[in-house]
N, C-alpha and C positions, 0 to 999 in steps of 0.2 A: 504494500500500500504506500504511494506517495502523498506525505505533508504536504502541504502549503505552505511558502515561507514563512519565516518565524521574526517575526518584528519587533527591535524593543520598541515603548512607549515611554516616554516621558513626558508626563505634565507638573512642568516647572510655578508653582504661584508663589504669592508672595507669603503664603504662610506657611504652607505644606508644597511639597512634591509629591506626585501619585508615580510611581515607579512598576513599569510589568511589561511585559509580552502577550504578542498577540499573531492567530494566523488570522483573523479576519475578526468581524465585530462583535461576534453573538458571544465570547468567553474570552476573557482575557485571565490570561495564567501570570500566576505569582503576585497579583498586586500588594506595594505596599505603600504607606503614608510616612513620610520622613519629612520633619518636623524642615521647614526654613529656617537656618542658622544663618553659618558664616558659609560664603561660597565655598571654602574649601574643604568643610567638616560635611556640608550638605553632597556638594559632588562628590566625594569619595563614598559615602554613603549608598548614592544615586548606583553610582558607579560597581558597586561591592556588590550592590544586588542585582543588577544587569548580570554582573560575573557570575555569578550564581546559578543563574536563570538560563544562561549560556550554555553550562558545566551540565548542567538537566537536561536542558532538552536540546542543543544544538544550536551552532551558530545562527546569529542573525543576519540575516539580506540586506536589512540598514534600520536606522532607528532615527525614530520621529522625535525631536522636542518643540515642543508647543508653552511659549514659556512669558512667563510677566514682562512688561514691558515699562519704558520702549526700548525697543532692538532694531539691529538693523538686522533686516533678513536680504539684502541683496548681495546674489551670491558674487559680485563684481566689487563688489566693496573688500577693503585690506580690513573690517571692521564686522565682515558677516559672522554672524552667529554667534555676535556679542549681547548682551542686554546694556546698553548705551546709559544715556545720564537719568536713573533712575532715583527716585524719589527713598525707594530702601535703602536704607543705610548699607554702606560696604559694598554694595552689588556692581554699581556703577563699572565698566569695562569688564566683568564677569564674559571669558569664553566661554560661554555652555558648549557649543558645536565642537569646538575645537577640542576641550577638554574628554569630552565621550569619545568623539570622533577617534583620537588618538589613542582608547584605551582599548578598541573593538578594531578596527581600522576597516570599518565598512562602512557606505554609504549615509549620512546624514541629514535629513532633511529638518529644515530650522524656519520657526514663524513664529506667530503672538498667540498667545493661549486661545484668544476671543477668534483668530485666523483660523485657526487649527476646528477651533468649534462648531465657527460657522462649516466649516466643509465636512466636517462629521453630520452638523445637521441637514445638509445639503444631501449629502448619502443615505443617510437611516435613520433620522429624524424628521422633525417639524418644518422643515425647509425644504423636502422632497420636492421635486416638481415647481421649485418657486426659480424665477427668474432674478431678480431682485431681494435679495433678503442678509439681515443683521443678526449678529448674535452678538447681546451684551452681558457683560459682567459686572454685576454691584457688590464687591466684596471689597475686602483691602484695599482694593484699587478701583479706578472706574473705566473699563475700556470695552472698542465696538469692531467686530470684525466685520466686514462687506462684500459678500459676494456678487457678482452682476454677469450674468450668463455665463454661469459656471466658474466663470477666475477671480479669483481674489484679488483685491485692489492696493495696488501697491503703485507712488510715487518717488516724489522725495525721501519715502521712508513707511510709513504704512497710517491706517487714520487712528488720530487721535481725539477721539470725540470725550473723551472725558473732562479735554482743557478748553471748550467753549464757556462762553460765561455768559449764564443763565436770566433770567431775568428775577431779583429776589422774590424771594415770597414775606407779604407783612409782618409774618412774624418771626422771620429771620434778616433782621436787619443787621447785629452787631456780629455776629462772631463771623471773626475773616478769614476761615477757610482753613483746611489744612495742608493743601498743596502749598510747596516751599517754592515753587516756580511762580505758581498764578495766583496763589490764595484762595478765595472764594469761585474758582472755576468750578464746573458740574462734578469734577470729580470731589474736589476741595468742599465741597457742599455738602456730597449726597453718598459718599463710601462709607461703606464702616467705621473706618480710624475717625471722619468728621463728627460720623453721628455720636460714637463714643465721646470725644470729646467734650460735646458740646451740652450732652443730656446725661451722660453719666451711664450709658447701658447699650446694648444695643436695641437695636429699632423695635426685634420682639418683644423687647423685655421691657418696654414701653408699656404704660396701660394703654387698652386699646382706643381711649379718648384722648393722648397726649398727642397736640399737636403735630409734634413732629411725625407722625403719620403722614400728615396733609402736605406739610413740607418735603418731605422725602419724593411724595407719589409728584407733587407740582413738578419737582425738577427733573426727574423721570418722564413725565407728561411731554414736559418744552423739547425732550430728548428725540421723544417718536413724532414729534410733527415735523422737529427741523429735519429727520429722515425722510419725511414725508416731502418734502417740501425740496429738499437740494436731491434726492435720491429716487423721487418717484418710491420708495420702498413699498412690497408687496407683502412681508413677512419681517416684524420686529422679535427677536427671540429672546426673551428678558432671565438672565440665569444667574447666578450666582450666590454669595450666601445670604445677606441682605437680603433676598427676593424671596428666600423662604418664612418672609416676615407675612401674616395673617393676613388678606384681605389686602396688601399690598400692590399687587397686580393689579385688582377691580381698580381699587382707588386709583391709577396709572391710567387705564384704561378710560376711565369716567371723568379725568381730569383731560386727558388729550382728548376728547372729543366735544369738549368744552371749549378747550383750547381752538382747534382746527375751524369749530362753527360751519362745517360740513364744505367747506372750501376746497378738498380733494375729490371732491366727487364719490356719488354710492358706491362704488367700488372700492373706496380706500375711508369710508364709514362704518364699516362694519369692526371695531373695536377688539371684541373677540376674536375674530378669525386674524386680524392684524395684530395685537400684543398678544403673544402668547409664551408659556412655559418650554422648557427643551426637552422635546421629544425625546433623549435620549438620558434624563434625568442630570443626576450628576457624574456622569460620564461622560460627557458633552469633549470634555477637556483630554483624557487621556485618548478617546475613541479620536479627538481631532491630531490627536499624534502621533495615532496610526495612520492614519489617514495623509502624515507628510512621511512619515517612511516609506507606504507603499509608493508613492513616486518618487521619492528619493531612490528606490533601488529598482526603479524600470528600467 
């Protein structure tokens, strides 16, 4: 009986890394959660269990990392398959690609966690058959991957929708953000590390009449229309850990269609079918780094 190749995965965040192998999407073998340190205690880690995983079941074809941002993922860059000038402490010029790369000496593939997710959800998720579609993360960080007839969007560097700045909500007037770049940008607003700050808990752990409900979902809201609006977007995939906050979605949902005042037309009104959860649960992130290994090792 011939296998399928055997792909590592890595999904790089800023809190954890998801670490495992994969022949295709339905079972990935060995995953494990290793805590986000310091780049060098984390990758050897990463690394240690890759070997491992190796040792069992047989060389990999190449391996996906799909990882916090920002990076540069162009492969023409003297800088690819770095995480660039990031907001984490220490990480800043971190080879991820290079460092794996060199410890397995097979093919590589390197993008943004939210990159990597959207084209998982694009294959066997919530984003099948969509032309047009995002995948966002509100966790630790706030970032948007973009697919648009099947390729991923990649310029100067890849989009960074987390650092627009939002229009405030009334009752978040004073506290200036947590990004060290912009401040009060969407990410600086509306990420975990902000909401922490600024309320003392995370968003769930908010009663379920503390404002910052309403605040959170507004800046979230401003999010899906300005897709709407510069992207035509057909499919907004809202994921991450924040997003597991109660009734957080609807609010989202019932806020951008506030917002928008039916300006897109009934085809981009229908609020459900448009924001919705990742079809692929939370897997979104490791499945998206299978998903750059297998073309990494075509």
């Amino acid at each position: 009986m011939t296998h399928a190749p055997l792909y590592g995965c890595v999904e790089a965040g800023g809190t954890k890394f998801v670490v495992a192998a994969a022949r295709g999407p339905d079972a990935l073998i060995e995953p494990a959660r290793i805590a986000t340190t310091t780049p060098a205690e984390t990758l050897a880690a990463a690394v240690a269990h890759l070997r491992g995983i190796a040792e069992r079941h047989g060389p990999f074809a190449a391996i996906g990392v799909a990882s916090f941002g920002p990076v540069d993922p162009d492969p023409q860059s003297p800088r690819w398959g770095r995480i660039v000038e990031t907001p984490k402490p220490g990480w800043s010029d971190t080879d991820l690609a290079g460092e794996i790369g060199r410890a397995f000496g097979c093919p590589v593939g390197f993008d943004t966690d939210v990159n990597g997710a959207v084209l998982a959800e694009a294959a066997w998720g919530a984003a099948q058959g969509v032309d047009v579609a995002s995948y966002v993360t509100v966790g630790t960080g706030l970032g948007a991957g973009v697919l648009i007839g099947g390729r991923l969007v990649h310029g100067t560097r890849h989009p960074e929708m987390g650092h627009f700045r939002p229009v405030r909500h009334p009752a978040d007037l004073d506290y200036p953000g947590s990004c060290p770049w912009h401040g009060g940008c969407l990410e600086g607003l509306a990420c975990g590390v902000a909401i922490k700050a600024r309320w003392g808990a995370s968003l769930g752990g908010l009663p379920p009449d503390h404002v910052g409900h309403e605040v959170i979902a507004s800046y979230l809201a401003q999010l899906v229309i300005t897709q709407q609006a510069v992207l035509a977007v057909r499919r907004v995939i809202l994921g991450g850990g924040v997003m597991d906050t109660p009734g957080l979605l609807e609010r989202v949902r019932r806020q951008a269609a506030v917002l928008a005042g039916g300006y897109f037309g009934p085809a981009a009104s229908d609020y459900e079918a448009l924001v919705v959860r990742p079809g692929l649960g939370d897997r979104s992130g490791v499945l998206g780094a299978l998903r750059l290994a297998q073309a990494a090792g075509r």
